[in-house]
C-alpha positions in Angstrom: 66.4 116.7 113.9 68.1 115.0 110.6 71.0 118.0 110.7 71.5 117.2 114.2 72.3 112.9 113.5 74.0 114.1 111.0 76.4 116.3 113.0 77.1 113.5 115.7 77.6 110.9 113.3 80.3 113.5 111.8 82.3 113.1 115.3 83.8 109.7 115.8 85.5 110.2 111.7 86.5 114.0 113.1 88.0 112.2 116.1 89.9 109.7 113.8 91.0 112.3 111.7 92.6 114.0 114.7 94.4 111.5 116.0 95.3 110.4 112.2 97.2 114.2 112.2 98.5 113.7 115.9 100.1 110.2 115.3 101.7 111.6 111.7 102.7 114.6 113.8 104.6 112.8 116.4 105.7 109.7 114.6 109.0 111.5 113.2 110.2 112.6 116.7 109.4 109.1 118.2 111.6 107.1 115.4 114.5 109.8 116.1 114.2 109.3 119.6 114.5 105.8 119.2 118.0 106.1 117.3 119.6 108.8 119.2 118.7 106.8 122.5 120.0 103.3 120.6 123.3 105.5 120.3 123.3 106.4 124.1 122.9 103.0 125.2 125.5 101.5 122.9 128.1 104.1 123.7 127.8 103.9 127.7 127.4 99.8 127.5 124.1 100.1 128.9 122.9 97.3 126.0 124.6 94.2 127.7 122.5 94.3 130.4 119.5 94.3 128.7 120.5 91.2 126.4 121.8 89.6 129.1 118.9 89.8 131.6 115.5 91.2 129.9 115.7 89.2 126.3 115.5 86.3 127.6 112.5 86.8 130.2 110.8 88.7 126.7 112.2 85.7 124.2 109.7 83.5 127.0 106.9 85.7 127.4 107.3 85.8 123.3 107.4 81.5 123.3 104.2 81.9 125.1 102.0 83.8 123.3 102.6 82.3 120.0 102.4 78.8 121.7 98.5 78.9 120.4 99.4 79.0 116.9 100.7 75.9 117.4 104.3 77.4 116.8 107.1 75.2 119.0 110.1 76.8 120.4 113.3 76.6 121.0 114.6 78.6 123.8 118.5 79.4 123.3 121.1 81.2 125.5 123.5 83.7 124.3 124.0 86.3 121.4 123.6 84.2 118.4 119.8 84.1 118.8 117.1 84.6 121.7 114.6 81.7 120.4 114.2 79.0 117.5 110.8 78.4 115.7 110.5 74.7 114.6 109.1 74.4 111.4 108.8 71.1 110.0 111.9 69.8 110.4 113.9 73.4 110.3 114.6 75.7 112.7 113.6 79.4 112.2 116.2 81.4 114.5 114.7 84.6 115.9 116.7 87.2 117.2 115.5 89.2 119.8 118.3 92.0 120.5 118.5 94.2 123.6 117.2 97.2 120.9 113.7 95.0 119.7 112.1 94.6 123.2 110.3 98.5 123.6 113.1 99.9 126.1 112.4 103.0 124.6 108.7 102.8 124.6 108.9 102.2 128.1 111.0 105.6 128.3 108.9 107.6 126.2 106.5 106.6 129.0 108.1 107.7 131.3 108.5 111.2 129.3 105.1 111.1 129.5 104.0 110.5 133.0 106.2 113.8 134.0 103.7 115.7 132.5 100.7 113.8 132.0 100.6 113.5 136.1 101.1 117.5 136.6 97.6 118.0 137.4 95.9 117.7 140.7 95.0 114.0 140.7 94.6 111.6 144.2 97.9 109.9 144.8 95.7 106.4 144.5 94.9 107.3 140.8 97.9 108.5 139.8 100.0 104.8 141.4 96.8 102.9 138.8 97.8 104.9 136.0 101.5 104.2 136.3 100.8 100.3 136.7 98.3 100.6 134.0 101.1 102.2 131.8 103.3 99.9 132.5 101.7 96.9 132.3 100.2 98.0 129.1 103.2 99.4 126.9 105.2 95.5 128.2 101.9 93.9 127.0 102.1 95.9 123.7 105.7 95.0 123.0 105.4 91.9 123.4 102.4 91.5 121.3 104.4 93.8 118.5 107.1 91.0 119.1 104.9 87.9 119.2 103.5 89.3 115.3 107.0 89.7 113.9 107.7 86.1 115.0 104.4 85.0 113.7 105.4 86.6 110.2 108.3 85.1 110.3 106.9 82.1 111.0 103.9 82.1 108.7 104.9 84.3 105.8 108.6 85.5 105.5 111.3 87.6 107.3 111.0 90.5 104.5 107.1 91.2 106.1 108.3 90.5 109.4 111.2 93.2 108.9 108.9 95.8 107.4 106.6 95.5 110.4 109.8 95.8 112.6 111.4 98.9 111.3 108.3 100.7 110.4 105.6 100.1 111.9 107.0 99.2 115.4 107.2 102.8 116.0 103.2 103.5 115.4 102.6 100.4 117.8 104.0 102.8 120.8 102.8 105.8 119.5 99.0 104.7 119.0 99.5 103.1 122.8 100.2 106.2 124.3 97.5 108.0 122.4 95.2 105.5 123.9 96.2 105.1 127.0 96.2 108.5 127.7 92.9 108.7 126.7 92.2 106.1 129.2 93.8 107.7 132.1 91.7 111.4 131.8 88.6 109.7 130.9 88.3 106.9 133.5 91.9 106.6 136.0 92.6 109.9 137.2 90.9 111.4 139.8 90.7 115.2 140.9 92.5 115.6 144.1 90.9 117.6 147.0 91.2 121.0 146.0 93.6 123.4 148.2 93.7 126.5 149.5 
């Protein structure tokens, strides 16, 4: 009886340990990913539509979830900078570029539903996975951009950078880990079978 506690308390750290070697695994390929499709986009012009049209919908969203730590913003148009944070009597700019808002989290996604939706699931549960991946990896970037600005804010740009460039990455990565895990275990549901 003791052996066999033992033995299931053992699971949840095997688990963590697993997906520990997964996310170290797949973390290279996600960051090169990232730059070769930050190349693509700048070389067809893809970019200006996202700067022009999606930062600043994301630099409000952004506004909006820091708003309860009692951070006030500046909203600004054009290139210069997406938002201002007023602190004190200073103004913090924040740049939110077209390549900061989890474009290509979004298309890793997608990478993702074409073969994470192969199997035979109801039509019904694979439409709530979708909106559930979707809403999700939006909701996660702008939580991964609403703690940058909070760094910014609250302790420096130097933090707030190394969160950016490093750790943005994991952010996706650990999401997709998740909500994967969500989808099989509760989501998805067999199809009728055929014959």
């Amino acid at each position: 009886m003791e052996k066999e506690i033992k033995t299931d308390q053992k699971a949840p750290f095997k688990m963590a340990f697993l997906g520990l070697v997964i996310l170290l695994t797949i973390l290279p390929f996600v960051t090169t990913f990232n730059s070769a499709l930050t190349e693509l986009f700048l070389k067809m012009g893809w970019y200006r539509w996202i700067q022009e049209t999606v930062a600043p919908i994301e630099a409000r969203l952004v506004a909006v979830m820091i708003l309860p730590f009692g951070i006030k913003t500046v909203i600004t148009p054009g290139y210069e900078f997406t938002f201002a944070l007023l602190k004190g009597n200073e103004y913090l700019p924040v740049l939110l570029s077209w390549n900061c808002l989890g474009w290509q989290s979004l298309l890793l996604l997608g990478l993702t539903f074409l073969t994470g939706l192969q199997g035979n699931y109801t039509v019904i549960s694979k439409l709530k996975c979708i909106a559930i991946g979707l809403m999700g990896t939006m909701f996660v970037n702008l939580f991964r951009m609403s703690l940058i600005t909070l760094l910014i804010y609250y302790v420096n740009r130097v933090a707030a950078v190394i969160i950016h460039d490093y750790v943005a990455a994991l952010f996706a990565v650990l999401w997709l880990l998740f909500f994967w895990w969500f989808s099989y275990s509760f989501v998805l549901e067999p199809g009728s079978k055929e014959a």
